[in-house]
C-alpha positions, 0 to 999 in steps of 0.5 A: 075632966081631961084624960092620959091617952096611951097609944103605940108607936113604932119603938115603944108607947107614948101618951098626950094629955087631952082635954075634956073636948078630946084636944091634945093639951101635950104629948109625952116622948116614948117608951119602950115598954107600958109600964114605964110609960104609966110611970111617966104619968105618975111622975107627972101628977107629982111635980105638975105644980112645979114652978113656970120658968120663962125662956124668953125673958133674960132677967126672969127667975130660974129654978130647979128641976122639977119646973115648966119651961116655956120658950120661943121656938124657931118659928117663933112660936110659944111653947112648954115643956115639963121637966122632970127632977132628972132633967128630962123633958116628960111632955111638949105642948104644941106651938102658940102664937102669944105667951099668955095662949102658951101659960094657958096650955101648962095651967090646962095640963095642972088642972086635968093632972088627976085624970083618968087613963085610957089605954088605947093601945090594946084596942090598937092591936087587935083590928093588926091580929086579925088582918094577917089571919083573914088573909092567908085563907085567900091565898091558899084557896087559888093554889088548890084549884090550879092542879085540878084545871091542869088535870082536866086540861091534860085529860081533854088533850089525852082525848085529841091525841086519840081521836086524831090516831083514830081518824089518821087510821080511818083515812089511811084504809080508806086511802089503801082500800081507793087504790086497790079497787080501781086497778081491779077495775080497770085490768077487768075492763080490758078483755072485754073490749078485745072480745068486742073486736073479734 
């Protein structure tokens, strides 16, 4: 037995019948909420047995809604629709190469009309919550350390400045200290040799 697989999409929820193999038979269009997308598959099991009309043919006979449509498509493939008593289309099969694999896709979806349905949708959803949540840690965790490397930094250039101050004083009295010393020197020096000389 096949299944309805709900699934959502970017403006609402859509489902696909699938078959026992998990192959896509047909996919419904979308709609804007889940209830109304399960109503469409309740809407489906009630008119599935409606009568096949062929397109293709222009003597066939045609019917009222509810009926299955098949017909050619620009690239010239087969394909089938179901529309609804309202007139509008609730499933689409994908594109066949001959009529009879196109016929074979309606009476697939007729056979597995009472399946099961699988919500896909809510286990969509959750790997999406988490995500955002995993992430917005990461990022405060960089911001934190930054003002603390630019306190270290600050503190360890503090430090330079004040032992560059502390050398500039040290060379600055040893500079003072050198030029007093040898004017002392040289001015004691000089009676010495005029004494010499007498």
């Amino acid at each position: 037995m096949g299944k309805y697989v709900i699934r959502k999409s970017k403006v609402g929820f859509y489902f696909n019948v699938e078959a026992s193999n998990g192959q896509v038979i047909a996919t419904a269009q979308s709609y804007k909420s889940k209830p109304s997308c399960k109503a469409a598959i309740v809407a489906l099991k009630k008119v599935a047995n409606a009568p096949i009309e062929d397109l293709t043919v222009k003597d066939a006979p045609r019917f009222s809604n509810p009926k299955w449509q098949v017909y050619q498509d620009r690239k010239n493939e087969f394909r089938f629709r179901l529309v609804a008593s309202n007139g509008n289309n609730l499933i689409w099969g994908e594109g066949y190469s001959t009529m009879q694999s196109c016929k074979a896709g309606v009476l697939s979806v007729q056979q597995n009309v009472n399946s099961e349905i699988d919500d896909k949708s809510v286990a969509e959803k959750k790997p999406a919550e988490k995500k955002p949540a995993a992430k917005k840690p990461a990022a405060k965790k960089p911001a934190a350390k930054k003002p603390a490397a630019k306190k270290t930094a600050t503190k360890k250039t503090a430090a330079k400045k004040a032992a560059k101050k502390t050398t500039a004083k040290k060379t600055t009295a040893k500079k003072t200290a050198a030029k007093k010393a040898p004017a002392k020197k040289t001015a004691a020096k000089k009676p010495a040799a005029k004494k010499a000389k007498k």
